[in-house]
C-alpha positions as CSV (number, residue, x, y, z in Angstrom):
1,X,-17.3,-21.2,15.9
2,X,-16.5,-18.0,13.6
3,X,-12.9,-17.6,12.3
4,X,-12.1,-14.0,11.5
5,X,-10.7,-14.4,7.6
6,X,-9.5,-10.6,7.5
7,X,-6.8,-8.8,9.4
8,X,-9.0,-6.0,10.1
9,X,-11.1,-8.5,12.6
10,X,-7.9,-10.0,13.3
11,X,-6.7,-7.0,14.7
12,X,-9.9,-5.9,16.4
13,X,-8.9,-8.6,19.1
14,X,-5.1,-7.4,19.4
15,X,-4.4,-6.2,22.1
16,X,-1.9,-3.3,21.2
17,X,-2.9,-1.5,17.8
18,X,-0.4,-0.6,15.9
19,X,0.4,-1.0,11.3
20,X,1.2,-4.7,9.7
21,X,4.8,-4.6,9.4
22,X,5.7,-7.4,7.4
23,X,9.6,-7.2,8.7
24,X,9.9,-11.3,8.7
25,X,8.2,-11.7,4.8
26,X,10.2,-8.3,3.8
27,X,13.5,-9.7,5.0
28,X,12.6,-13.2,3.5
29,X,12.2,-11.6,0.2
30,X,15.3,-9.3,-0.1
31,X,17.5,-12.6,1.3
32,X,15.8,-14.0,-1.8
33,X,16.8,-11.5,-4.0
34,X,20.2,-10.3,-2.7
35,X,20.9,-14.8,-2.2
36,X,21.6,-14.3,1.0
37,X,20.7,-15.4,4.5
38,X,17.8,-13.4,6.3
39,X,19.4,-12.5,9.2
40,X,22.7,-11.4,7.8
41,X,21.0,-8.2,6.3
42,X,21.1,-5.4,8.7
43,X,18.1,-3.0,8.2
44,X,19.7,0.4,8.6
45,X,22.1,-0.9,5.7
46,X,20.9,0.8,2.3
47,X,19.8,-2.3,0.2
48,X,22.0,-0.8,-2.9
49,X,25.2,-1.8,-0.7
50,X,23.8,-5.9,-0.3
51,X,24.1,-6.0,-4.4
52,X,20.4,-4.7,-4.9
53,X,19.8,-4.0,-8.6
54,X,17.2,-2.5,-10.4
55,X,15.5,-5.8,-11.8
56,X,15.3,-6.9,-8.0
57,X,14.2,-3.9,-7.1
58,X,11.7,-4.0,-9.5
59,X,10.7,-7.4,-8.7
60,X,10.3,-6.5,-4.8
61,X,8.0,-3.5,-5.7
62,X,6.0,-6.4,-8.1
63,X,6.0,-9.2,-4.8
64,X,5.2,-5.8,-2.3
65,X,1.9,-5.1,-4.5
66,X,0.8,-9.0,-5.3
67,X,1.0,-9.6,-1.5
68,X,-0.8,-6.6,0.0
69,X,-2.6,-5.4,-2.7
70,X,-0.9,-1.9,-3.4
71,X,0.1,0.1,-6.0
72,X,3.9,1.1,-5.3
73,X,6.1,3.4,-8.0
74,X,9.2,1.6,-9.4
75,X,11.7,3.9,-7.8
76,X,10.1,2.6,-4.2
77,X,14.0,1.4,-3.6
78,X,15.6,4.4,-4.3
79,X,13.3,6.5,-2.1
80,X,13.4,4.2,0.4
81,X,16.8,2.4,0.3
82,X,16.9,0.1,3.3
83,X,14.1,-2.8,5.1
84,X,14.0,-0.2,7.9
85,X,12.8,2.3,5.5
86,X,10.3,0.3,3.6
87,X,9.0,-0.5,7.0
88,X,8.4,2.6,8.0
89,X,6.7,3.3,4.7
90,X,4.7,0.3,4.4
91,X,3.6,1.5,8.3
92,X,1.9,4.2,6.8
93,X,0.4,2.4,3.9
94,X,-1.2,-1.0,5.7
95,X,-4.0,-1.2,8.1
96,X,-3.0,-2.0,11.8
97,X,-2.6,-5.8,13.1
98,X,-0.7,-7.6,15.7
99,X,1.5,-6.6,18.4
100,X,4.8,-8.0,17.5
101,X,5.3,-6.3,14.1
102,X,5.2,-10.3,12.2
103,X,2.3,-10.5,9.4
């Protein structure tokens, strides 16, 4: 039996297209940050009003390029200030994957 090992033949059996959005690991990783619990950070919310600093901030852009392999600037946060945001960036950055948004 073959196992598809990347998401681009992952997706190729989706059934809806449509960009990874990594929404779960994204909210994972700002709770982290911010020492809070995931679901108690609303993503419309700018990221700066959670306690968000620059070395987090920094640190997010750093976990964002180890875990899908792009190069992001280190003002990421500023120009795109809340998980809803970085979503919709990170939409047009990543290659399309499953239908309910999870990686």
């Amino acid at each position: 039996m073959n196992v598809p090992t990347t998401r681009q033949s992952l997706s190729s059996t989706s059934p809806v297209p449509g960009p990874v959005l990594p929404r779960g690991w994204l909210l994972d990783r700002v709770a982290l940050y911010l020492g809070r619990d995931a679901q108690t950070i609303d993503p419309t919310v700018p990221l700066a009003e959670y306690g968000m600093d620059s070395v987090c901030a920094l640190s997010l852009c750093g976990d964002l390029e180890d875990e899908f392999g792009l190069v992001v600037e280190p003002t990421l946060l500023w120009d795109h200030p809340t998980v809803q945001s970085l979503l919709a960036f990170l939409a047009i950055q990543l290659p399309a994957a499953d239908a309910d948004g999870e990686r």
